[in-house]
DSSP file (Angstrom, degrees, kcal/mol; ACC not computed):
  #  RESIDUE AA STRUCTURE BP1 BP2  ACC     N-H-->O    O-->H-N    N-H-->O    O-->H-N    TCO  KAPPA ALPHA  PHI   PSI    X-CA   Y-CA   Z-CA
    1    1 A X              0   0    0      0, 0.0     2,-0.1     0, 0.0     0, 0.0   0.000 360.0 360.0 360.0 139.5  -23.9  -35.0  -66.1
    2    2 A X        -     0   0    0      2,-0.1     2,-0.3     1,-0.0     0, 0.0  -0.575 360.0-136.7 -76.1 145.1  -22.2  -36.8  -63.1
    3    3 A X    >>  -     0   0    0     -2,-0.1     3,-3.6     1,-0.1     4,-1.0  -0.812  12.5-105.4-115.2-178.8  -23.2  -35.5  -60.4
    4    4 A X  T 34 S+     0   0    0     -2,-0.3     4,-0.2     1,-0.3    -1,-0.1   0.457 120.9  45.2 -28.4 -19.8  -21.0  -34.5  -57.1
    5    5 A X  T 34 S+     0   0    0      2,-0.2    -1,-0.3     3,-0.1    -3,-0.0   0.547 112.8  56.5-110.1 -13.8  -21.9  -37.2  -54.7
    6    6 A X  T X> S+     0   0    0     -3,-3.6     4,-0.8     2,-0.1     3,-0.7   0.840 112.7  41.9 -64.7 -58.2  -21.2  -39.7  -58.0
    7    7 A X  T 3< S+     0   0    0     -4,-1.0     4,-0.3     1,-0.2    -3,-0.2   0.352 107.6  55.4 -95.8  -5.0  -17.6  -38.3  -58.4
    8    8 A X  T 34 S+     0   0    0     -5,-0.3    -1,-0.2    -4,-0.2    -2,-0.1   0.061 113.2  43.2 -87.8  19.2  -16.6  -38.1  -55.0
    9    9 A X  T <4 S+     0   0    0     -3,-0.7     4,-0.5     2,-0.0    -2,-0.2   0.548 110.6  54.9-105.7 -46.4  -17.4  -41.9  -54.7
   10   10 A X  S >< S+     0   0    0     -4,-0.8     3,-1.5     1,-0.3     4,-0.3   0.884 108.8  58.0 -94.5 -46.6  -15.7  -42.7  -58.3
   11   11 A X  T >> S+     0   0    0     -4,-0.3     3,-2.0     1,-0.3     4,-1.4   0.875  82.4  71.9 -66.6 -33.4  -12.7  -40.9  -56.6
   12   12 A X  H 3> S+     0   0    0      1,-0.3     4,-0.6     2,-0.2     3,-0.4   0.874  90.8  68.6 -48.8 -34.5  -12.1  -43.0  -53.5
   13   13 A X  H <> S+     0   0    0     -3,-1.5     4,-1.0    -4,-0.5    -1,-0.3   0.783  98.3  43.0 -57.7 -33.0  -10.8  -45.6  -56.0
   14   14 A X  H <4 S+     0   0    0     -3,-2.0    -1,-0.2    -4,-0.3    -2,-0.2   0.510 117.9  50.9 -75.2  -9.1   -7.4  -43.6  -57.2
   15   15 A X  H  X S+     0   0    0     -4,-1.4     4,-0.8    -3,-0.4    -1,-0.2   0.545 109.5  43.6 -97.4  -0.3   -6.9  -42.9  -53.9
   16   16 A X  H  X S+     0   0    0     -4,-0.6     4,-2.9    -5,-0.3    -2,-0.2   0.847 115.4  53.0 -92.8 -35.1   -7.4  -46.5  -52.7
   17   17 A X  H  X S+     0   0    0     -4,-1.0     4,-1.2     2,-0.2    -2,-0.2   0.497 108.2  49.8 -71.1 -39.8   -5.3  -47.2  -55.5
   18   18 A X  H  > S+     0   0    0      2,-0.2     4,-1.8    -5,-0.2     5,-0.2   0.873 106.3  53.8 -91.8 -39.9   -2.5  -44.6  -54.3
   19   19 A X  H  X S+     0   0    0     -4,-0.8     4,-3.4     2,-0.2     5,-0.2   0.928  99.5  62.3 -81.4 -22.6   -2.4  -45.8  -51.0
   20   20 A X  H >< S+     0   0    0     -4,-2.9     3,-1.3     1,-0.2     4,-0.3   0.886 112.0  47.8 -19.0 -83.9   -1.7  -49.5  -52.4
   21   21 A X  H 3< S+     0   0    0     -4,-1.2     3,-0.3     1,-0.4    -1,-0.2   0.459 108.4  39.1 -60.5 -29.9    1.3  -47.9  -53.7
   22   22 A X  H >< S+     0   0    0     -4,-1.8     3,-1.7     2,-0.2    -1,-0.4   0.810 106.2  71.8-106.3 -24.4    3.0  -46.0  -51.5
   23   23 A X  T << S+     0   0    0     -4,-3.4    -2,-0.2    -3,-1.3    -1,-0.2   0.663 105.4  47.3 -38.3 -15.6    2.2  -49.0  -48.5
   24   24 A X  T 3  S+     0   0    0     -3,-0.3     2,-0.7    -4,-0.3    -1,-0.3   0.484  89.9 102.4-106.4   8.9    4.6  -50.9  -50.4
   25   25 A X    X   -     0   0    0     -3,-1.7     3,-0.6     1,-0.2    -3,-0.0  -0.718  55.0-160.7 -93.2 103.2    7.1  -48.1  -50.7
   26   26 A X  T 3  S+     0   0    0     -2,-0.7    -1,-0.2     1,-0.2     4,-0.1   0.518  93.5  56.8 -90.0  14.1    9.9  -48.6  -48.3
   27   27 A X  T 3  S+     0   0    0     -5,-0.1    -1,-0.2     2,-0.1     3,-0.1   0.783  80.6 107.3 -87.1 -28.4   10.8  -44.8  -48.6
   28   28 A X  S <  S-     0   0    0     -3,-0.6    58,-0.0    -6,-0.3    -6,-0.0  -0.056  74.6-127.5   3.7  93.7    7.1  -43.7  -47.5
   29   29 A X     >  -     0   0    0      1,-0.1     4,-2.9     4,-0.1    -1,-0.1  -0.532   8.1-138.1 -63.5 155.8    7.5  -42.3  -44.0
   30   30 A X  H  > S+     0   0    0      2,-0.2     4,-0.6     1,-0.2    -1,-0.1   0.318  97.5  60.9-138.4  47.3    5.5  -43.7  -42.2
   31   31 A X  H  > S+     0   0    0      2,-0.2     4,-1.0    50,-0.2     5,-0.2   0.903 114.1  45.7 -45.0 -85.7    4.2  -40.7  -40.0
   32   32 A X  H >> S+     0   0    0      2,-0.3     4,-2.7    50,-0.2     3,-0.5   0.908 108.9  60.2 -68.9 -52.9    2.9  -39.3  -43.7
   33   33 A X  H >X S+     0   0    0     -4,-2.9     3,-5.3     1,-0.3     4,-0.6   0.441 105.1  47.9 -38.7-108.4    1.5  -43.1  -44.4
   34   34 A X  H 3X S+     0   0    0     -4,-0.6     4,-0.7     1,-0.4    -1,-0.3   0.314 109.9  52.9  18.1 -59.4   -0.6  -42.8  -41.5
   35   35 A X  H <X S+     0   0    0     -4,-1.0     4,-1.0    -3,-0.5    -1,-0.4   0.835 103.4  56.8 -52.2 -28.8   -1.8  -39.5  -42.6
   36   36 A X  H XX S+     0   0    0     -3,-5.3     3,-2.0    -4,-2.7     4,-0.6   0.993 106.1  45.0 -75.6 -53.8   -2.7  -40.5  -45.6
   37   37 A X  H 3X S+     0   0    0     -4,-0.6     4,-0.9    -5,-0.4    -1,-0.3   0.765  98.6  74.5 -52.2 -25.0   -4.8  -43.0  -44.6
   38   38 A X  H 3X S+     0   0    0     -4,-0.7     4,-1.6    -5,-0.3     3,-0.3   0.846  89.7  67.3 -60.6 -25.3   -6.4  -40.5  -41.8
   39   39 A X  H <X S+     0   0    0     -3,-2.0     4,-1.6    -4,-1.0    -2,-0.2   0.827  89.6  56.5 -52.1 -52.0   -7.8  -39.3  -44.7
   40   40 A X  H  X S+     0   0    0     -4,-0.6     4,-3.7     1,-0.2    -1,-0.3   0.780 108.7  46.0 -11.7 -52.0   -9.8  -42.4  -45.1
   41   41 A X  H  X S+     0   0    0     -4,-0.9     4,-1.3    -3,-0.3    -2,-0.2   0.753 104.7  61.6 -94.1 -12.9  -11.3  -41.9  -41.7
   42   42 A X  H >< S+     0   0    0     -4,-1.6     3,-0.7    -5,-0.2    -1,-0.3   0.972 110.7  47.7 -70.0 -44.0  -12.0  -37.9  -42.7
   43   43 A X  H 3X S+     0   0    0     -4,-1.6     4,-1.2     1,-0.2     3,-0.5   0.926 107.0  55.0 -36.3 -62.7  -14.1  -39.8  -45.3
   44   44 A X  H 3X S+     0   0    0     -4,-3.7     4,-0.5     1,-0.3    -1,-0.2   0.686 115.2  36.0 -52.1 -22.7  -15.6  -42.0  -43.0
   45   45 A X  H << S+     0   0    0     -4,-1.3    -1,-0.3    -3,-0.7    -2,-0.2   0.337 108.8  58.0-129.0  19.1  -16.8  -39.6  -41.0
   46   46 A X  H  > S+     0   0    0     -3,-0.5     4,-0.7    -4,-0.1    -1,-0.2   0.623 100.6  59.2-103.3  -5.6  -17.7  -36.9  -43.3
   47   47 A X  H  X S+     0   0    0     -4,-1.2     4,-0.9     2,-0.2    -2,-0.1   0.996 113.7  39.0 -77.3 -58.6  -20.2  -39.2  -45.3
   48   48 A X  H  < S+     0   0    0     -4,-0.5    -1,-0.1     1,-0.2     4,-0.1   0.333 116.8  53.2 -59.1 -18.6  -22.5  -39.9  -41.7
   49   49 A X  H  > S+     0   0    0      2,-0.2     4,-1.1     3,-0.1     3,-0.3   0.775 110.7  45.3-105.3 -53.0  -22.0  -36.3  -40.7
   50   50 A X  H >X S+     0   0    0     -4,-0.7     4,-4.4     1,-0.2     3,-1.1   0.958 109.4  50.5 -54.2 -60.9  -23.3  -35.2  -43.9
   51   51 A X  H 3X S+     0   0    0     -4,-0.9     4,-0.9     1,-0.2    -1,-0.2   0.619 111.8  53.1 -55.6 -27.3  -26.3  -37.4  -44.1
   52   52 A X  H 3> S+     0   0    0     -3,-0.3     4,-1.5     2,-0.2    -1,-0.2   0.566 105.3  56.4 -83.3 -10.2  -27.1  -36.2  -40.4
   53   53 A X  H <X S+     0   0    0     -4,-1.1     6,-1.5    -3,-1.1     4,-1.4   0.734 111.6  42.6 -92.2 -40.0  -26.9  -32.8  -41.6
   54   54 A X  H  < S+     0   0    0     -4,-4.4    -2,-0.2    -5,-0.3    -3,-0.1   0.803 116.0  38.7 -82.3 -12.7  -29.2  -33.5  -43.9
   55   55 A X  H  < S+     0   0    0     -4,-0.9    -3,-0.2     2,-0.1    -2,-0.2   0.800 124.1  44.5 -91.7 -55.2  -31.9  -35.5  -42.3
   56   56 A X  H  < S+     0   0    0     -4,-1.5    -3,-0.2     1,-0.1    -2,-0.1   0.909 132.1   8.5 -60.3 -46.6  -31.5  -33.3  -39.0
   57   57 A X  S  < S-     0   0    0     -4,-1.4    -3,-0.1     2,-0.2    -1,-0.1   0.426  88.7-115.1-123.2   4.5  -31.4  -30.2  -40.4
   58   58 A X  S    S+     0   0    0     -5,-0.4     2,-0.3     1,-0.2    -4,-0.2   0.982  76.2  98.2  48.7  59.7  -32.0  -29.8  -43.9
   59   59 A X  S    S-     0   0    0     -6,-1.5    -2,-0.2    -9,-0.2    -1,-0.2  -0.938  76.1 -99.3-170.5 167.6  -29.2  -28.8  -44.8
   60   60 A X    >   -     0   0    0     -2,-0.3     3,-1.1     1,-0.2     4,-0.2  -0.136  45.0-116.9 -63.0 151.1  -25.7  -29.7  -46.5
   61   61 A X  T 3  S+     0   0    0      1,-0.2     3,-0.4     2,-0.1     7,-0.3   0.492 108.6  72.0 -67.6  13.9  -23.0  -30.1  -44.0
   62   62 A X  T 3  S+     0   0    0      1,-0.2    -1,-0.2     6,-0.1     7,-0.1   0.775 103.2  45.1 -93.1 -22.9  -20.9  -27.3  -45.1
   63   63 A X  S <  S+     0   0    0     -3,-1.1     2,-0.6     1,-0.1    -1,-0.2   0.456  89.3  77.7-102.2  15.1  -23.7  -24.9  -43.6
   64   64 A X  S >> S-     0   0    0     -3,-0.4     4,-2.9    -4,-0.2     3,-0.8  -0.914  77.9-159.6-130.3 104.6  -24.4  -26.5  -40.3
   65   65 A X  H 3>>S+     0   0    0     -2,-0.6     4,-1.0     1,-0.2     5,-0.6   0.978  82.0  51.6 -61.1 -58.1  -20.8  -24.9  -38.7
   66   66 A X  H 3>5S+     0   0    0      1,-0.2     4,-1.2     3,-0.2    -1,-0.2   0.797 113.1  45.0 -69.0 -16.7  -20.1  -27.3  -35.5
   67   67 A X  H <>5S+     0   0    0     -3,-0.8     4,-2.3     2,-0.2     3,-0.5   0.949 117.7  45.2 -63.3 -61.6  -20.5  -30.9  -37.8
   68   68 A X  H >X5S+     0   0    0     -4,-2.9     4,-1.6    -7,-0.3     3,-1.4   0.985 115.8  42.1 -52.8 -55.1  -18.3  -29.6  -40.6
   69   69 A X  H 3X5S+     0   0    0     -4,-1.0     4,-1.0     1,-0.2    -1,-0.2   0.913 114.7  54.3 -61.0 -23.8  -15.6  -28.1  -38.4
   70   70 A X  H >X<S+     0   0    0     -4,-1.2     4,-0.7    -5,-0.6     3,-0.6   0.898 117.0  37.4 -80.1 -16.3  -15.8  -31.4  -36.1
   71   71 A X  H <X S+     0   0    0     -4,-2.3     4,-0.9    -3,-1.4    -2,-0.2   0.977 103.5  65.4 -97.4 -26.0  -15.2  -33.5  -39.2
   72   72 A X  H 3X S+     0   0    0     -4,-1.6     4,-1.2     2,-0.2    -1,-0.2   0.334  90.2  73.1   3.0 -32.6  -12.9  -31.2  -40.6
   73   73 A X  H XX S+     0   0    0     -4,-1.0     3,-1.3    -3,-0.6     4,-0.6   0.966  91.7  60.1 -59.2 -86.0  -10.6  -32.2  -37.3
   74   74 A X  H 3X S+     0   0    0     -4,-0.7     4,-4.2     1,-0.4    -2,-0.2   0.670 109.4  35.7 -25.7 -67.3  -10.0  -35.4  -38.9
   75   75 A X  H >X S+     0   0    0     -4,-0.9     3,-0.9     1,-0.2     4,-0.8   0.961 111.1  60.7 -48.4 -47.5   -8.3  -33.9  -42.0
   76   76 A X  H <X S+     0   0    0     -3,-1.3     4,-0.9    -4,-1.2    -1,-0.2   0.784 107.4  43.2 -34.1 -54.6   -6.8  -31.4  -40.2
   77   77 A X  H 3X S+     0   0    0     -4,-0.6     4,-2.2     2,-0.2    -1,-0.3   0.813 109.7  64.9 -67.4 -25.6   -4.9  -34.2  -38.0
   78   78 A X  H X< S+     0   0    0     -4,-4.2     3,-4.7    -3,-0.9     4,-0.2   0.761 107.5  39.4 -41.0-101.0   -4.3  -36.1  -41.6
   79   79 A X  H 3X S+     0   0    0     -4,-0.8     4,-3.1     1,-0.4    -1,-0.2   0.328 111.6  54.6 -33.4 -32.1   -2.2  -33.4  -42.8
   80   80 A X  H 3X S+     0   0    0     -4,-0.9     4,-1.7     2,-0.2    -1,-0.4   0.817 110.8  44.4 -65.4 -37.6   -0.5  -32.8  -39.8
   81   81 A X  H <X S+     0   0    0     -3,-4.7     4,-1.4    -4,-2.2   -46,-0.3   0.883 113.1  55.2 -98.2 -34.5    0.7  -36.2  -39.4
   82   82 A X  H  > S+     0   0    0     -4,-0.2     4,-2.1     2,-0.2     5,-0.3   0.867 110.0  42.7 -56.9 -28.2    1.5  -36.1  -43.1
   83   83 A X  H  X S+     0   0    0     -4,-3.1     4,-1.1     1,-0.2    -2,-0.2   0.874 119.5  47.5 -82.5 -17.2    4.0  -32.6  -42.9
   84   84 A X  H  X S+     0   0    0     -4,-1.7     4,-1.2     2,-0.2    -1,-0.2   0.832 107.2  51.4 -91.6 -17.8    5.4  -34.0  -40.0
   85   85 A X  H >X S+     0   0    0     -4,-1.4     4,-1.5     2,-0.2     3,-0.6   0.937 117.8  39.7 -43.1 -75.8    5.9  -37.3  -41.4
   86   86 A X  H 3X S+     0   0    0     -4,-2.1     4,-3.3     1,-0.2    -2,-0.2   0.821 109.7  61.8 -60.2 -28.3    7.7  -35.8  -44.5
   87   87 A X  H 3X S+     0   0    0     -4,-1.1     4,-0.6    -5,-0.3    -1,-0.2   0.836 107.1  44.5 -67.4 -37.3    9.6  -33.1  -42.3
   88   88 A X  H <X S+     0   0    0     -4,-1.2     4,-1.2    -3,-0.6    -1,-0.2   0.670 108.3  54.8 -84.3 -15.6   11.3  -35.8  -40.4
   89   89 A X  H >X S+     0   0    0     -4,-1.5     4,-2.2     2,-0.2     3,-0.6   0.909 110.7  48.7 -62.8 -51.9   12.2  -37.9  -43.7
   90   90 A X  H 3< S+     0   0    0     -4,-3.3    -2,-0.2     1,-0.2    -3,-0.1   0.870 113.1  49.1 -72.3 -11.6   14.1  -34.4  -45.1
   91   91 A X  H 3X S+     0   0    0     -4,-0.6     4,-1.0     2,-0.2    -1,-0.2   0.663 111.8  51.1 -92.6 -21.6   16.0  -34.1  -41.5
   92   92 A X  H <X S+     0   0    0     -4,-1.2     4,-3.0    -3,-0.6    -2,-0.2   0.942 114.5  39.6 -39.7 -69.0   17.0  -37.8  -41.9
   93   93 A X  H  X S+     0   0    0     -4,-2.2     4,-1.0     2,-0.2    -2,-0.2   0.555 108.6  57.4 -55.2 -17.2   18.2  -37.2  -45.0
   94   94 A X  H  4 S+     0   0    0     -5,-0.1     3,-0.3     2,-0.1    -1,-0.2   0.904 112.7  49.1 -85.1 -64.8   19.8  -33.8  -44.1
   95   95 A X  H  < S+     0   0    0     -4,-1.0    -2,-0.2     2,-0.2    -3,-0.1   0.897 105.3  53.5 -22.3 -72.9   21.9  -36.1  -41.2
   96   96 A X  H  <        0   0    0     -4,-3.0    -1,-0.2     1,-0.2    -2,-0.1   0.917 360.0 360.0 -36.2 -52.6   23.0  -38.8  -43.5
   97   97 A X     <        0   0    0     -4,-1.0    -2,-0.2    -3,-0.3    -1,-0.2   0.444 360.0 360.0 -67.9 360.0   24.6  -36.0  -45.9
């Protein structure tokens, strides 16, 4: 059996793989590009966070509240900068018509 820390490794690749593609995309806003790629850095900093969680405290980061929620900001701002990214692409497009 794979285990969790195997298949969240194995994933980064369709997502590295996804952001190829839509960097080349000249419809891509590119607010939401940006997000997507914060995502990256949610990565980045959830791997070190985790590993501190475990070393420090013996325990997973989900259960040690003030590391997860600070790496949890990260995503947060992903998403945000993806819905606002796409929100101003459908109000362009509402404008044009």
């Amino acid at each position: 059996m794979i285990s969790k820390e195997t298949l969240f490794a194995l994933s980064l690749f369709p997502y590295l793989g996804f952001l190829w593609f839509i960097s080349r995309s000249q419809e891509m806003p590119r607010l939401a590009l940006y997000g997507f790629y914060g995502t990256l850095v949610f990565v980045g900093v959830t791997i070190p966070a985790g590993i501190y969680a475990q070393v420090h405290y013996g325990a997973s980061l989900a259960n040690i509240d003030w590391l997860h929620g600070g790496a949890e900001v990260f995503l947060t701002l992903s998403n945000i900068l993806i819905v606002i990214g796409f929100r101003q692409a459908v109000q362009q497009l509402k404008t044009k018509n």
